[in-house]
C-alpha positions, 0 to 999 in steps of 0.5 A: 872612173879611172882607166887602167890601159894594162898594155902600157902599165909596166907594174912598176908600182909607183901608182901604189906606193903614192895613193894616199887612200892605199887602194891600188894594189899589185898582186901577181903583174895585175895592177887593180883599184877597189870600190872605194878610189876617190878618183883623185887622180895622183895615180895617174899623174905619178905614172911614168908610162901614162897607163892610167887616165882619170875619166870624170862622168858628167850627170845630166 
């Protein structure tokens, strides 16, 4: 899963512009992710203010 903490996300689209599966989007200062992110975590390792964080969910 990935975290958008939106009260650091400055919209700059960065994260947009280098997901190599296009599923981030930036629609009126609103940044989102659909169903199908691989969770690869470019987008949060691009971000220039940290506002995306890659969670891994662990299965017992």
């Amino acid at each position: 899963m990935i975290i958008i903490d939106r009260s650091r996300c400055c919209y700059c689209g960065t994260c947009v512009a280098t997901c190599p599966n296009s599923n981030l989007e930036l629609i009126d200062a609103c940044l989102t992710m659909n169903a199908d992110c691989k969770r690869c975590g470019i987008c949060a390792n691009i971000c220039p203010v940290g506002a995306l964080e890659v969670v891994h969910e662990h299965r017992l």
